[in-house]
N, C-alpha and C positions, 0 to 999 in steps of 0.2 A: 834795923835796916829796912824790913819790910814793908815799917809805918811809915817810911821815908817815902819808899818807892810810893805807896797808896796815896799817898798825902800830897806829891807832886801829879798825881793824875788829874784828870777833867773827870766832874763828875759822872758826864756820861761814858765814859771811858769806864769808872770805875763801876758801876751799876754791873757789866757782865762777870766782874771779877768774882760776885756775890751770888749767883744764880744756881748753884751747886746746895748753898748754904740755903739759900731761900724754898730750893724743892724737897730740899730733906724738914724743914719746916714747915712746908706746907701736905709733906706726908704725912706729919708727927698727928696735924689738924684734922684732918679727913680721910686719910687712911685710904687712899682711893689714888695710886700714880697720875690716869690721866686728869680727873679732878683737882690734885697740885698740879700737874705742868698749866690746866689751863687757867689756876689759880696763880703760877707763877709771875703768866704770861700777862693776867690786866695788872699783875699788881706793877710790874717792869711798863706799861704803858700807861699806867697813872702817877709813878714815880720821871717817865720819860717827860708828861704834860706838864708836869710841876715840881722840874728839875730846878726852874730859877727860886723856889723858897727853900732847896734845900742848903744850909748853912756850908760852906768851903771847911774844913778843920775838923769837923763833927762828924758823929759816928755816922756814915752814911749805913752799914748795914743795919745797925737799931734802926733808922730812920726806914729801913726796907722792909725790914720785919713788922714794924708799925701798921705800914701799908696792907701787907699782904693780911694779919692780923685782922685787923679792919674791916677788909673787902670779904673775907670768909666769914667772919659773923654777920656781917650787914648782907651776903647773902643766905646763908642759914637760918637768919630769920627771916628773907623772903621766902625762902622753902618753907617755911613751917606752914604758910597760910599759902601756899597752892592746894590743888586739888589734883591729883592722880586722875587723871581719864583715858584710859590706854583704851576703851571700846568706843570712847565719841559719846557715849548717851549724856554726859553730861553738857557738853558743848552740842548736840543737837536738840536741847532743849532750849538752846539761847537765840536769840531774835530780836532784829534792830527794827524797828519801824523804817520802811524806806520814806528817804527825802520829801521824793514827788509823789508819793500818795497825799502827804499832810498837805501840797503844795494845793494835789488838783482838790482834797477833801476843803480846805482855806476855803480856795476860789467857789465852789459850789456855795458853800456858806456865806459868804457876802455877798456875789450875784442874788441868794435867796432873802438874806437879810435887806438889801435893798429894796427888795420890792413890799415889804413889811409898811403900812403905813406909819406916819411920823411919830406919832404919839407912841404905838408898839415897840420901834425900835428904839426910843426913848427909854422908855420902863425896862424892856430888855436889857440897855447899856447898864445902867442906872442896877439896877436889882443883878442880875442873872453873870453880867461880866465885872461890874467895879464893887459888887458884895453890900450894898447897900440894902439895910432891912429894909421892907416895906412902906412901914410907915415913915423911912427917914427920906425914900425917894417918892415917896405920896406928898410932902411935907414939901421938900424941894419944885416938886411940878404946880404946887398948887391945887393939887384935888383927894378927895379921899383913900383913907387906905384901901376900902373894897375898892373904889376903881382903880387903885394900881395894880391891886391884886389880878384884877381881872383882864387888862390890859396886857398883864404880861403872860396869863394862863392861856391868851386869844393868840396872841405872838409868838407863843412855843408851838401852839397848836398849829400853825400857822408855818411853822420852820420846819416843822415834823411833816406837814402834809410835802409843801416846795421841795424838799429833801428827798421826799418819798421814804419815809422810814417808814417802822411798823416794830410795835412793842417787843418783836423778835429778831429785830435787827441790832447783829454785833456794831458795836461801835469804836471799837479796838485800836484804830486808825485816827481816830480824833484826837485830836490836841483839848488838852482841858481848858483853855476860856470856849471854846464852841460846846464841851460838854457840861460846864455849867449855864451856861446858856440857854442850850437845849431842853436838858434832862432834868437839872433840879425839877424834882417834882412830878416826874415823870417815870415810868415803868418800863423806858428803853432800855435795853440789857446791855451792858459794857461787856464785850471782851472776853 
């Protein structure tokens, strides 16, 4: 007679009948009351989002347990790869590079790179930002490998002055095509 009563409900109806049964198995899992209630409570709103696949006839509590099931191991092993930081020193070592630094560090870098004569900023594109060896963008421009060499040694040095750097200056804040660009080859300090 009971199966009857269950069996004429809406499943969302029948979802609370279950909630008893669901928190004594999510005690049985984690051993922690508020941990099952709030393990109850996603599994009761992931079974509420995706109540139209569950089958009308069919065990709707297996079909809960499933869920709830699920969601405790799939968070259990997100706990496993957290880190405990209850004093912060782990989280005050982390650090985002801000936006607009890289924006204004960009813009100084191509106002400087513009004023580079043609040929330097040529070799530079060529070797230092598209990774072309020497002799394959010496080869492409038409002139020897020393003089690509040298062109592009003329054109760091050159970036480095316009920049105002100096072999002691962190560069931390650069985006890496401006620091291979720069630095390949050079004794700038990163960071």
């Amino acid at each position: 007679m009971e199966n009857d009563i269950v069996a004429d409900l809406d499943p969302r109806d029948e979802l609370v009948t279950h909630l008893g049964a669901l928190r004594a198995f999510g005690l049985s899992l984690c051993r922690n009351g508020t941990l099952a209630d709030d393990l109850v409570q996603e599994t009761v709103m992931k079974a509420w989002r995706s109540i139209d696949k569950f089958e009308v006839g069919t065990n709707m509590r297996a079909w809960l347990f499933t869920i709830l099931r699920n969601t405790y191991y799939t968070s259990y092993t997100k706990s496993r790869r957290e880190v405990a930081d209850v004093d912060g020193v782990l989280s005050g070592n982390l650090s985002v590079k801000p936006e607009h630094d890289g924006k204004l560090a960009y813009n100084d870098f191509m106002h400087a790179f513009e004023k580079l004569p043609d040929d330097q900023r040529e070799a530079l594109t060529l070797v230092g930002a598209s990774g072309f060896a020497y002799h394959e963008a010496a080869e492409m421009c038409g002139v020897a490998t020393g003089t690509m060499k040298s062109r592009v040694n003329r054109a760091r040095q050159k970036l480095v002055e316009l920049l105002d750097l100096s072999p002691d200056d962190s560069l931390e804040l650069t985006d890496s095509g401006t620091m291979a660009v720069v630095v390949a080859g050079q004794s700038v300090r990163r960071g």
